[in-house]
C-alpha positions as CSV (number, residue, x, y, z in Angstrom):
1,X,93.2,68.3,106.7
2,X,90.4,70.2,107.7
3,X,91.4,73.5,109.3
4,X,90.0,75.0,112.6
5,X,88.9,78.2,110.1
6,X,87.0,76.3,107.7
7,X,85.1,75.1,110.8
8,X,84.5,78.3,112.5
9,X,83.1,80.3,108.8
10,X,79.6,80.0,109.7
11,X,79.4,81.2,113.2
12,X,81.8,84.2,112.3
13,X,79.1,85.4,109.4
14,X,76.2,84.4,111.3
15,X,76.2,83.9,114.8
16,X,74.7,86.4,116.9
17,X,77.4,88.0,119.8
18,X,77.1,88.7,123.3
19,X,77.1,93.1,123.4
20,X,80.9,94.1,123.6
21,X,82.1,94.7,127.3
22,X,84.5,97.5,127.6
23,X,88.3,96.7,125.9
24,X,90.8,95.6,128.8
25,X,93.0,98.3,128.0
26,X,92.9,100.8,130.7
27,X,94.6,103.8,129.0
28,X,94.9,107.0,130.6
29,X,94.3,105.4,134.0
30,X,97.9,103.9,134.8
31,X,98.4,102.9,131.4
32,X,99.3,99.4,129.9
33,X,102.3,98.5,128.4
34,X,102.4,97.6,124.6
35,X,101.8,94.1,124.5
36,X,98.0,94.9,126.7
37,X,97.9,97.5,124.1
38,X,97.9,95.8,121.3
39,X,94.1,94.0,121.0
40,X,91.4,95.7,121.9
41,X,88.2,93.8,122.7
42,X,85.2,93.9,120.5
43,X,82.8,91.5,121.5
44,X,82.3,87.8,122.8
45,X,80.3,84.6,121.4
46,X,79.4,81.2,122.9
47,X,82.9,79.9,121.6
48,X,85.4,82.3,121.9
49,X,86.1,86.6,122.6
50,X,87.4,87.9,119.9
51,X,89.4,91.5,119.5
52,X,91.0,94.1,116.8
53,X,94.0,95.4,116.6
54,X,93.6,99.4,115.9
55,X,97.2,99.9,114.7
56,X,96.7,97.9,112.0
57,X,94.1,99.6,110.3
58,X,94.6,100.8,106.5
59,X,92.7,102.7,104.2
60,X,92.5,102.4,100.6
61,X,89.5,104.3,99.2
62,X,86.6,102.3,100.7
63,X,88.7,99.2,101.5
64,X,89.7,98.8,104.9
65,X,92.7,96.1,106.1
66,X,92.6,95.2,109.7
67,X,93.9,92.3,112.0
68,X,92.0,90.4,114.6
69,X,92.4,88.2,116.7
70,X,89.9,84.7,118.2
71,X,90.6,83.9,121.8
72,X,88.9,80.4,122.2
73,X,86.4,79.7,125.4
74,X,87.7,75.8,124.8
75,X,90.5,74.3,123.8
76,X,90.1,72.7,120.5
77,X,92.6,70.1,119.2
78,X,93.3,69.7,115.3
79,X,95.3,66.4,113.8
80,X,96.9,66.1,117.5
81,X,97.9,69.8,117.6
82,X,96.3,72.2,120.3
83,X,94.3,75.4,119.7
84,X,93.7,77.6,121.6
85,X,93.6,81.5,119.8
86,X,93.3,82.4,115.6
87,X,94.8,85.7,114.3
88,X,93.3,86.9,111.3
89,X,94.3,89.6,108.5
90,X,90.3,90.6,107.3
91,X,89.8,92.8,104.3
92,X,86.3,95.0,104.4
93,X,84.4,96.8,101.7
94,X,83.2,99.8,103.6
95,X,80.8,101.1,100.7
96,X,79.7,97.6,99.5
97,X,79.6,96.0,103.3
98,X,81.5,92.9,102.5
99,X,84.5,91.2,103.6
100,X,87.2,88.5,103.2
101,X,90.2,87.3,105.0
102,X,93.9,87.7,103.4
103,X,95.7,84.9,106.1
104,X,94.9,83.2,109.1
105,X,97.0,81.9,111.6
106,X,96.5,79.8,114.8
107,X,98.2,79.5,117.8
108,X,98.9,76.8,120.8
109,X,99.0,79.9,123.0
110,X,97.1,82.4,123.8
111,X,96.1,85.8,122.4
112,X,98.1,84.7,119.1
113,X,101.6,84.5,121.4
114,X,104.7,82.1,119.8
115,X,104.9,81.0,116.8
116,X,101.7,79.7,115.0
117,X,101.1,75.7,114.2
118,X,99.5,76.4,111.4
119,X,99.5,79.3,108.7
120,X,97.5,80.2,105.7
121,X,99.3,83.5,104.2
122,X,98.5,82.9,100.1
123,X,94.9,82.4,99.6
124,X,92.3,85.1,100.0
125,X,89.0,84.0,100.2
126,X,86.1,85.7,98.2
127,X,84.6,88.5,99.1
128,X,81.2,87.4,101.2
129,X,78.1,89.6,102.7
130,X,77.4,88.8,106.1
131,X,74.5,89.6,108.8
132,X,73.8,92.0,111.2
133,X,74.8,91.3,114.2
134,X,77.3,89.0,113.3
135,X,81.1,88.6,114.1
136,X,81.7,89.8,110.8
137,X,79.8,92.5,110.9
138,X,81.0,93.6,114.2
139,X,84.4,93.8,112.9
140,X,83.1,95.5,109.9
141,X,81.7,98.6,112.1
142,X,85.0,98.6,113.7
143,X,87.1,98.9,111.2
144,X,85.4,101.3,108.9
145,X,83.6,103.4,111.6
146,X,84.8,106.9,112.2
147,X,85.6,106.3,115.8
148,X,87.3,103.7,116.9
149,X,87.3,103.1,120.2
150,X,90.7,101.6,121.4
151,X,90.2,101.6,125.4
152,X,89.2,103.4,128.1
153,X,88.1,103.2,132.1
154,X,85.3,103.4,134.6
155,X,84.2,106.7,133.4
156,X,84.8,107.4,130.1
157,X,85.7,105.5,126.7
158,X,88.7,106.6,124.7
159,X,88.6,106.8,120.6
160,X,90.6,107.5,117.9
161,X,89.6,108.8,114.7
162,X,91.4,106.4,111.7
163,X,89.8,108.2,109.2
164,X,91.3,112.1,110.1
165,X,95.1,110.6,109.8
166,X,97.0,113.3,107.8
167,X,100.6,112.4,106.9
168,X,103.3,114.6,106.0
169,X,107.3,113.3,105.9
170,X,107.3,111.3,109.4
171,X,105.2,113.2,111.3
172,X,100.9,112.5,111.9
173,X,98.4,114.3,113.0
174,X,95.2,112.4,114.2
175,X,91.7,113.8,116.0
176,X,91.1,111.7,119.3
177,X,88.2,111.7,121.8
178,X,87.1,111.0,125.5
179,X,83.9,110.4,126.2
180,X,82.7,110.5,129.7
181,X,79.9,108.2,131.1
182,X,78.7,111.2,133.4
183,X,78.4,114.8,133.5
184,X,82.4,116.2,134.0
185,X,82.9,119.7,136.1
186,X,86.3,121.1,135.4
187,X,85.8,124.6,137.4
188,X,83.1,126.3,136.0
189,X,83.0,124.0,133.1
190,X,80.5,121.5,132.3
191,X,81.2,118.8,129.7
192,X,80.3,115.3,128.5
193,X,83.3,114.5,126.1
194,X,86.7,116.3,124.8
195,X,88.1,116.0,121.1
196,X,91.9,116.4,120.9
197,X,93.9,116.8,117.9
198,X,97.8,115.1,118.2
199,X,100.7,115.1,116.1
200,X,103.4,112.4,116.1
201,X,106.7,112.0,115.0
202,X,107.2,108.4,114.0
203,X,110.7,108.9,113.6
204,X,112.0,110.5,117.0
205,X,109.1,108.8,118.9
206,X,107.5,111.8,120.0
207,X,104.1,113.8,120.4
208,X,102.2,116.9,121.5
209,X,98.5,118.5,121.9
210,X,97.6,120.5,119.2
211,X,94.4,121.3,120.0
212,X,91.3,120.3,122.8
213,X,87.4,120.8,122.3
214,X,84.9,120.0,125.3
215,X,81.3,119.2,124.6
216,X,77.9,119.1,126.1
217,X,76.5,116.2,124.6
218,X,78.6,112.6,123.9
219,X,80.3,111.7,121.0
220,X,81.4,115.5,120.2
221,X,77.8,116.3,120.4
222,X,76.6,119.3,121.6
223,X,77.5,122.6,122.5
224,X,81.3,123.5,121.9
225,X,81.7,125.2,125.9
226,X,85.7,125.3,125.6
227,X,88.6,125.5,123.2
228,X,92.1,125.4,123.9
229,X,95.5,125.3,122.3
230,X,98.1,125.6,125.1
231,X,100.1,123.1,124.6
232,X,100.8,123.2,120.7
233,X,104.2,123.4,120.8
234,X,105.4,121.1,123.7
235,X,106.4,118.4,122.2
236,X,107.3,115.0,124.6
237,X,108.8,111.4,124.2
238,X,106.3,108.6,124.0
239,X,106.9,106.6,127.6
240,X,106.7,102.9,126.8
241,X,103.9,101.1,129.4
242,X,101.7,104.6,129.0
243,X,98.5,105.4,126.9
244,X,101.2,107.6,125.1
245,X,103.0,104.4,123.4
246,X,99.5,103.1,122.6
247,X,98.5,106.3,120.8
248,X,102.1,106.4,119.1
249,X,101.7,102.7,117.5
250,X,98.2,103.6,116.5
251,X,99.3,106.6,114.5
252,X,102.4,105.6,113.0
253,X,101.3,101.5,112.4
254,X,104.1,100.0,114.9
255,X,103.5,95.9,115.0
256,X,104.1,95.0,118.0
């Protein structure tokens, strides 16, 4: 039987995509509970939207594991079976630019929820180059860039920095940043992003602020024009339905 994968190969290492709109997760404005949380979106082709899921993200040297997941524009319907959404567990070769998928998995429901009609969990395919501007290759900047953006709001885009992750027992410390779409006045302050450093307890489901930088420029660019550590040793309980359970699943690789 051919699978609904096997089908969908060349347009996923090929096809041109639509630019990205904003992820749907609207963290630090209200929050969203865990199961919004979990995919954020990355970009959109004729055929389907398709997201990641940043708490699955592993590093192993230049190898990079991540989950996404194929939300289908039409329903598609294989040996009498419904489809309407593919998860995927993709492997990428950060150095080398290549990728492969480890299993695949679609789903009568959508966004990947139930149980899936049909599974492929013990055949990895080879490792293939793709082009730019591909799905692929959008997936491929995702995963192995050094900020990965994981939601945000009207004025400002929230990232989290996979690579800075520092372990030690059950506890994790990880750099995060804000970047605003406009000039920000706090006071007498003038800024156009903040980098904050965070700790988590994975154990006692808890975190606190280490650390916050404010910046000129975008992207941590810029002039450093404030530092502050004033909450380093507050620590509080994640709150499920908040940006705080989102952050807290990031770091310590809940699946949700």
């Amino acid at each position: 039987m051919i699978r609904l994968w096997f089908v969908l190969i060349p347009f996923l290492f090929v096809s041109p995509i639509h630019a990205a709109d904003p992820p749907f997760i609207p963290l630090f404005a209200g929050g969203a509970g865990p199961a919004d949380a979990e995919w954020a979106k990355i970009g959109s082709a004729d055929d389907y939207t398709f997201y990641a899921n940043p708490s699955t993200i592993r590093h192993k040297g230049p190898l990079v594991q991540m989950w996404v997941l194929f939300e289908y524009k039409r329903i598609n319907t294989v040996a009498g079976k419904t489809l309407v959404s593919m998860k995927q567990q993709m492997e990428f070769d950060c150095e080398g630019e290549k990728s492969r998928y480890l299993e695949s998995h679609e789903y009568s429901s959508h966004m990947g929820a139930g149980k899936p009609m049909y599974s492929d969990s013990t055949r990895r395919s080879e490792w293939t180059t793709f082009h730019t501007g591909s799905v692929i290759h959008t997936e491929w900047k995702y995963a192995c860039g050094k900020w990965v953006k994981i939601g945000g709001s009207d004025i400002h885009t929230e990232y989290m920095n996979l690579q800075s992750v520092h372990r030690e027992g059950t506890l994790v410390k990880m750099w995060g940043l804000r970047d605003f779409k406009a000039i920000q006045k706090w006071g007498d302050l003038t800024f156009l992003s903040n980098k904050s450093q965070w700790e988590f307890n994975c154990l006692t489901r808890q975190y606190r602020l280490l650390g916050n930088n404010w910046y000129s420029g975008q992207m941590g660019n810029g002039e450093m024009v404030k530092s502050s550590t004033i909450d380093a040793d507050k620590w509080e309980l994640v709150s499920s339905g908040d940006w705080s359970q989102n952050q807290w699943s990031i770091a310590c690789g809940e699946q949700q």
